[in-house]
N, C-alpha and C positions, 0 to 999 in steps of 0.2 A: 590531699584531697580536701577541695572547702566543700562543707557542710553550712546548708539556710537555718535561719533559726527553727523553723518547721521542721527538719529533719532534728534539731535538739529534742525537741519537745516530743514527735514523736519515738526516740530514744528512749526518752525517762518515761515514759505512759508505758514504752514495749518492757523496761526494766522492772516498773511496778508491775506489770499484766503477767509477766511471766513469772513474777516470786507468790504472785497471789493466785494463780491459774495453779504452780506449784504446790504451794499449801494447801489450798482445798484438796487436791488431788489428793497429799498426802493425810492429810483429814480422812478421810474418803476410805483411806486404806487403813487406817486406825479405829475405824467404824463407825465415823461422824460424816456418813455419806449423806445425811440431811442436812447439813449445815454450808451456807454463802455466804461469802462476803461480807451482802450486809447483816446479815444477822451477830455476824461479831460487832459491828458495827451500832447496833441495835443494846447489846447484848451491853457493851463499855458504857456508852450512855444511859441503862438503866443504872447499874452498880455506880453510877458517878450524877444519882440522882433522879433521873427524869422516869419517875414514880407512875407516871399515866400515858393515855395517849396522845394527847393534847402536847405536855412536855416530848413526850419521844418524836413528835413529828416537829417541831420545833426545832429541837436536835438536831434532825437527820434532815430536816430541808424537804421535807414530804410531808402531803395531810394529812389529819385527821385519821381518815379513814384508809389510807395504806401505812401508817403506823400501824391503826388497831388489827389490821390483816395481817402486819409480821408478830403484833404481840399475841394473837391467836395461833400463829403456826408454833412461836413459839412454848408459847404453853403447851399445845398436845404433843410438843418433842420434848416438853419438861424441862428445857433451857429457862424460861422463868416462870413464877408465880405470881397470883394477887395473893396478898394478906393484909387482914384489918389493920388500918392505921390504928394506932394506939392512942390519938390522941379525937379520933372521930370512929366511932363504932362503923355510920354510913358507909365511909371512904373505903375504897381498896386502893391499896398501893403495890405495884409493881419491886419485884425481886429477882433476882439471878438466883437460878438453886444451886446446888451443890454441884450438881450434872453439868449445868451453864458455867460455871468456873473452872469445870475439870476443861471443858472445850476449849474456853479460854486461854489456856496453859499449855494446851497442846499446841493450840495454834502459835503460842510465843514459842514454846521450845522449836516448835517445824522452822519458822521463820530463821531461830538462830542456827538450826542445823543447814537451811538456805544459805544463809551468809558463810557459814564455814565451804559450802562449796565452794562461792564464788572466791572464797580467797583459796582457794584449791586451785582454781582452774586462773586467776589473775595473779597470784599474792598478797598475804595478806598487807603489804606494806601498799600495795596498789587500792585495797580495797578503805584503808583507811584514808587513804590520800581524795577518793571518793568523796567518802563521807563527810571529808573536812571540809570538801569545795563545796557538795553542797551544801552544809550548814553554811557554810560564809554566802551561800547565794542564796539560797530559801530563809535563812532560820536556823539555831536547834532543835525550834517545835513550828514546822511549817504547816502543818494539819490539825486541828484537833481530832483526836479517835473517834469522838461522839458527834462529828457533824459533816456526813460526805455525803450530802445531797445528790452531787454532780454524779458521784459511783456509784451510785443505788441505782441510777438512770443507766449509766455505759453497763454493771455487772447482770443486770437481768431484771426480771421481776422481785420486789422485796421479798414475797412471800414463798417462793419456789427452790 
């Protein structure tokens, strides 16, 4: 059966949508029923820097002012803080708390408990044969974590 390259791409979109439609889920039943997509997303690029709202929408390919709506959600779910810059009394700078790295972690172990299925259900010598093709086509690092503009748009609202 030939497949168009439209049918590839929707493949890999349906392959990402269903490991992250997954993980939230599983999120969700861990007790991080508040937390999307981009908000991890959100969440790597602060811990990797981007201290305000200005840098976070920079980041994530969004403005100003829907950065500062995810960095408000996420403060009142205590996923990050402002704390005085040390080197400017004025300034606040943005932080991951403790609670924001535990989700973190969940979400990477969900992920890898993900992958273990899939080499469940294909094998694992299938799943790495996967992997290899795509790094030989995409990259090893075809994404940056802290910059999915385009899936902040396809996953929802930032802030919800």
């Amino acid at each position: 059966m030939s497949r168009s390259g439209a049918d590839l791409a929707l493949l890999l979109l349906g392959g990402f949508r269903s490991l992250v439609d997954a993980a939230t889920a599983e999120l969700a039943r861990r007790g991080y029923e508040d937390v999307r997509p981009v908000h991890d997303f959100a969440m790597r690029a602060i811990a990797a820097g981007a201290d305000n709202a200005s840098e976070l929408g920079r980041r994530l390919s969004v403005s100003k002012q829907a950065a500062a709506k995810t960095i408000t959600v996420l403060q009142e779910r205590g996923y990050v803080a402002r704390d005085t810059d040390p080197l400017d009394a004025r300034r606040k700078r943005l932080q991951v708390t403790p609670l924001g790295y535990e989700v973190l972690r969940q979400g990477e172990s969900i992920f890898d408990e993900l992958r273990d299925q899939w080499k469940q259900q294909i094998g694992a010598s299938e799943v790495a044969r996967l992997e290899s093709h795509l790094a030989d086509l995409v990259g090893a690092r075809p994404v940056r974590l802290d910059a999915p503009g385009w899936i902040a748009r396809d996953l929802g609202d930032p802030v919800s």
